[in-house]
C-alpha positions in Angstrom: -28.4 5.0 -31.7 -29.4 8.9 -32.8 -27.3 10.3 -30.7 -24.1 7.8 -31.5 -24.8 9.2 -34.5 -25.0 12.7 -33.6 -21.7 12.7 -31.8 -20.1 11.1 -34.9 -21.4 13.6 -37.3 -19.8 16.2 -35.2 -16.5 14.5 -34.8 -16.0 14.6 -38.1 -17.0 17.9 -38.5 -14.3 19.1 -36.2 -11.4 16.3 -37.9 -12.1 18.4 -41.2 -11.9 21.8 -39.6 -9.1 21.5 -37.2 -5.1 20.9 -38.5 -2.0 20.3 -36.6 1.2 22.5 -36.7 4.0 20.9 -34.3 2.7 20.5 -30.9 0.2 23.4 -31.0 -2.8 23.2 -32.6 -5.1 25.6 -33.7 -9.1 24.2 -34.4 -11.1 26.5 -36.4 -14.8 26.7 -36.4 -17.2 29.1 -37.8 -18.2 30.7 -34.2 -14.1 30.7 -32.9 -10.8 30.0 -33.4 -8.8 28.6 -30.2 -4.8 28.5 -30.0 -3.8 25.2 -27.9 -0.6 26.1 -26.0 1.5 23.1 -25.0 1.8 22.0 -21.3 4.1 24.1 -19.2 6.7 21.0 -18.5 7.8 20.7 -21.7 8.8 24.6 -21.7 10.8 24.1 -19.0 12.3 21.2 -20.3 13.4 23.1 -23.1 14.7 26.2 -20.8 17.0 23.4 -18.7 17.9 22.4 -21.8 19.3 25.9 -22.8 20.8 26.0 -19.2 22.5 23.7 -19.9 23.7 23.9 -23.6 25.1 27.5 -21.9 27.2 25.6 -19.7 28.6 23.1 -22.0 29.7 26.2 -24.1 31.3 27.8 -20.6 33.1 24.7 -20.0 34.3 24.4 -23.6 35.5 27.9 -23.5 37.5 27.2 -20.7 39.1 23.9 -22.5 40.0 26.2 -25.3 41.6 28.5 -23.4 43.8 25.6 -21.4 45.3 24.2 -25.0 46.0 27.9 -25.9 48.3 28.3 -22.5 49.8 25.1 -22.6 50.9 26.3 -26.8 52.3 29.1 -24.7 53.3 26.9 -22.3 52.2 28.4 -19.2 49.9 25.3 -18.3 51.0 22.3 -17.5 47.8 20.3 -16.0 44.9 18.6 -18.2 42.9 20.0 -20.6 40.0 19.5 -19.2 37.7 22.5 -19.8 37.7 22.7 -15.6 38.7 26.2 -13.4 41.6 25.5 -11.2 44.2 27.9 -8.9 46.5 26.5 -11.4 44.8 27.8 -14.7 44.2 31.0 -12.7 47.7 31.5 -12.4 48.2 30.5 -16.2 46.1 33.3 -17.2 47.6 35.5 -14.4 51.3 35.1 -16.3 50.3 35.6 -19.8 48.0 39.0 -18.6 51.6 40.2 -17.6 53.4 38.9 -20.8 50.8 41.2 -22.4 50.6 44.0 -20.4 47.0 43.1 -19.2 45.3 43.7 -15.9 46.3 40.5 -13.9 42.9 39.4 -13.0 43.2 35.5 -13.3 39.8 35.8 -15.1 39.8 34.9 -19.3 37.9 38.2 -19.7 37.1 39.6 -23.7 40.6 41.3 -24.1 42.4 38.4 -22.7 40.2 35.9 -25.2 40.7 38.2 -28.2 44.2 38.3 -27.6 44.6 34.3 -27.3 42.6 34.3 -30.6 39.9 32.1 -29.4 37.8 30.8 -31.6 40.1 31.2 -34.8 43.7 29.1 -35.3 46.2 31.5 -34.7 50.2 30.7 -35.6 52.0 31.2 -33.1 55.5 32.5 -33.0 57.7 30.0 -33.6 55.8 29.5 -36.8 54.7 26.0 -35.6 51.3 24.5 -35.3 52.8 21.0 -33.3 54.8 23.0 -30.7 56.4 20.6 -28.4 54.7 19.9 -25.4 57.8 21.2 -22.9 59.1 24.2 -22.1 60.7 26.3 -24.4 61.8 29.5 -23.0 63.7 29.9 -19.8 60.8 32.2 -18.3 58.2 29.0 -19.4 59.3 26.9 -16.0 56.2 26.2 -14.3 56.4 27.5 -10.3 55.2 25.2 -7.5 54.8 28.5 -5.6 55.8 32.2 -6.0 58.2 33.7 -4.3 58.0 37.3 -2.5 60.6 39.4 -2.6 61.5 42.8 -3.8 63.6 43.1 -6.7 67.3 43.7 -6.0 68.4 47.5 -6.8 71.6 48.6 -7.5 73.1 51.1 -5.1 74.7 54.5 -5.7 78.0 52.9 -5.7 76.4 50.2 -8.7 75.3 52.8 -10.7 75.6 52.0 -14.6 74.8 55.3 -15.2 77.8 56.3 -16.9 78.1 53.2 -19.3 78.1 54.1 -22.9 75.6 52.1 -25.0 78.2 50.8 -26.9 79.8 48.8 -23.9 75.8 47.7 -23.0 75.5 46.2 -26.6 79.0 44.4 -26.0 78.2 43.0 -22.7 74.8 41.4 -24.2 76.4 40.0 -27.2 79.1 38.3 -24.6 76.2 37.5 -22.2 73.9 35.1 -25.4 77.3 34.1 -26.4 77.2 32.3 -23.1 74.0 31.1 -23.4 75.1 29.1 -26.2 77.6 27.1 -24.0 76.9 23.8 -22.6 78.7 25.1 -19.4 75.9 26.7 -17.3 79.0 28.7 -15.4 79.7 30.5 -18.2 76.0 32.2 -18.0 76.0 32.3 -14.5 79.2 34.6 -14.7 76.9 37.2 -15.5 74.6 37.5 -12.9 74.8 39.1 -9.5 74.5 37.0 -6.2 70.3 37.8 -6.4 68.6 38.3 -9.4 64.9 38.8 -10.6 65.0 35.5 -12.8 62.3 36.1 -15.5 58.9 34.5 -13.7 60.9 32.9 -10.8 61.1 35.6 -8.4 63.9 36.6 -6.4 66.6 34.1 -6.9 70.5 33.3 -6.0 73.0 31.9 -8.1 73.0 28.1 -7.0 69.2 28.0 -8.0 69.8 29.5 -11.3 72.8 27.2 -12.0 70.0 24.3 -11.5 67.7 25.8 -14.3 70.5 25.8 -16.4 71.4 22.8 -15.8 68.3 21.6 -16.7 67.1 23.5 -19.6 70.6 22.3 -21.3 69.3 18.7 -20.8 65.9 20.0 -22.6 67.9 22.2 -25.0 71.5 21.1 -25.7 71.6 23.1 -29.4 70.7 27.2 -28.5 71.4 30.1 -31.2 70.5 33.4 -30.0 70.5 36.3 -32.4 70.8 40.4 -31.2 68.9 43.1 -33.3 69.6 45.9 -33.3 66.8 47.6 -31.5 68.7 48.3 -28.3 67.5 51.0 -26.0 68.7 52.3 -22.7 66.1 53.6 -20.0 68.5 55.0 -17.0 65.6 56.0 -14.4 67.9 56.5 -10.4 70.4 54.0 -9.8 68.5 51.6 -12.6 70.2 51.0 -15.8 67.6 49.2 -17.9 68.9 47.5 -21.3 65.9 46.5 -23.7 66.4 44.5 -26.9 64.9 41.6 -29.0 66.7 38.8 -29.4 65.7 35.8 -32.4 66.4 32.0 -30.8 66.3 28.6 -32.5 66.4 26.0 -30.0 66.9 22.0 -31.2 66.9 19.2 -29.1 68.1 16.4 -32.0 68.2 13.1 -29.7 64.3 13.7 -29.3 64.1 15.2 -33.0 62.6 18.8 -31.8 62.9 22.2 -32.6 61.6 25.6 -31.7 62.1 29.3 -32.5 61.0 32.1 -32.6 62.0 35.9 -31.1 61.5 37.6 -27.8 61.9 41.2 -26.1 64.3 41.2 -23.2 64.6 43.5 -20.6 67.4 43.4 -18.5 68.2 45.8 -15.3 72.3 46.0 -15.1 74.5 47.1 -12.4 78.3 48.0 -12.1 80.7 44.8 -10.8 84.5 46.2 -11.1 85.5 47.6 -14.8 82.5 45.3 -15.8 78.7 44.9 -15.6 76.5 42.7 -14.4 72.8 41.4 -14.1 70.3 42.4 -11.2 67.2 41.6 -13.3 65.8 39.5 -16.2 62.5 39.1 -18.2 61.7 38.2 -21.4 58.1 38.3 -23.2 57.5 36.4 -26.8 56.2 38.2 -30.1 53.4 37.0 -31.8 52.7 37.7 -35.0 49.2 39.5 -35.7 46.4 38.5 -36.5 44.7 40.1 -39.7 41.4 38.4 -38.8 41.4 37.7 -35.5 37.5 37.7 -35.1 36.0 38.8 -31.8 34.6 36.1 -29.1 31.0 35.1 -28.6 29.0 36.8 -26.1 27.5 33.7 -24.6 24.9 35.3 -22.1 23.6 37.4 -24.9 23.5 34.5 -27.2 21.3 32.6 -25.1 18.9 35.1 -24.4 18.3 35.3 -27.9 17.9 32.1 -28.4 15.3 32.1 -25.4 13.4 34.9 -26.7 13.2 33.4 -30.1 11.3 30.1 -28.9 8.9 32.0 -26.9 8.0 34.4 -29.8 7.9 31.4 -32.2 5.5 29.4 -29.5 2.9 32.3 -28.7 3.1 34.3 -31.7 
């Protein structure tokens, strides 16, 4: 019974002396003081945890980055936050819009200039833009096709066209876009052309993209500025300009616009000109502040090194 009541006693003694703070523990007595460390599983639970909060911010990243292509519309899959040869090649085709290293990899520049992270207007001025393609160069390819890009011979040689004559052709050239009748657009092309994204093309294959962008796009306006400029560099005669475009499909009650910069390489047919090569890249409006991604590896070792400090301090 004494020593019941010995053991007791110096229960108490230690329920008075000792208090709890979260999981640790720290019991205070008048010879020591001992820090209680929690058991090693639940530290690795909470670093798997961490793991794994890393990836769900990886995989959300990626998402992002899908619904900013497809605004762009340069992807055409799900948005699913998953890698695929498709969203490679997504990436891979705006990097060259911008004048990025082609990597296929959504790198810091490439995520800054999508403005990840912030809502950025696009272009056309539009947060809703329709989920199709707008622009001719927005086609999605099953494939790519290899082939060097036509260039005019000696004989082709546009050297010796005035600018003025350039400026006219161009005007005649989006005057034809405007037509319902893809032959009239088609006049101006050679027999191959570098079609915007589509490689190296021929005519009957362009007439089919006409003919189907009409069908998306029946109502086209397409206005010149007047920032022409002539780079003559060999045989190459290359005509750059930017052009504003309002496209309307009414039936299905949509509309886009917006402006791009063209480039166009032209070559000598008869007493006239014509097109060897075509691209076209939109202009975005910038962003004032357009803040700078994450740094997700950094960010979780921070957060790591926090919780072990806060546990053993």
């Amino acid at each position: 019974m004494r020593g019941d009541a010995r053991r007791c006693a110096r229960l108490g003694s230690f329920r008075q002396k000792s208090c709890c703070l979260g999981s640790a523990y720290i019991c205070r007595s008048p010879q020591r003081r001992t820090l209680v460390v929690p058991n090693r599983p639940l530290i690795l639970l909470l670093l798997c945890a961490l793991v794994g909060w890393s990836s769900a911010r990886a995989d959300e990243e990626t998402r992002q980055v899908q619904e900013e292509l497809r605004k762009r519309h340069l992807f055409f899959r799900d948005i699913d936050g998953r890698p695929s040869a498709e969203y490679a090649m997504a990436i891979k085709r705006y990097q060259q819009r911008q004048g990025f290293a082609q990597t296929g990899v959504a790198d810091e520049m490439t995520l800054y200039s999508l403005g990840i992270g912030e809502a950025t207007p696009p272009a056309e001025g539009a947060r809703d833009l329709p989920d199709i393609p707008v622009l001719k160069s927005d086609a999605a390819l099953s494939e790519p096709r290899p082939a060097s890009p036509p260039v005019p011979t000696k004989a082709q040689n546009a050297g010796d066209v005035a600018k003025a004559e350039i400026g006219g052709f161009l005007r005649r050239y989006f005057d034809a876009c405007q037509s319902a009748n893809p032959d009239d657009e088609l006049a101006f092309y050679a027999d191959r052309v570098e079609y915007f994204d589509h490689g190296v093309v021929d005519k009957p294959y362009i007439r089919n993209e006409l003919a189907v962008y009409d069908q998306r796009w029946p109502s086209r306006k397409y206005t010149l500025g007047d920032s022409l400029r002539i780079v003559r560099t060999g045989n190459n005669t290359v005509a750059k300009i930017r052009v504003a475009f309002n496209v309307a499909n009414p039936e299905h009650n949509r509309k886009a616009g917006g402006r791009t910069d063209d480039t166009f390489n032209l070559a000598k047919r008869g007493d006239s000109l014509e097109i060897v090569s075509i691209k076209e890249a939109r202009v975005r409006r910038p962003s004032r502040h357009r803040r700078r991604p994450p740094n997700f590896p950094a960010a979780v070792g921070r957060t790591i090194n926090h919780v072990f400090r806060s546990i053993f301090r």
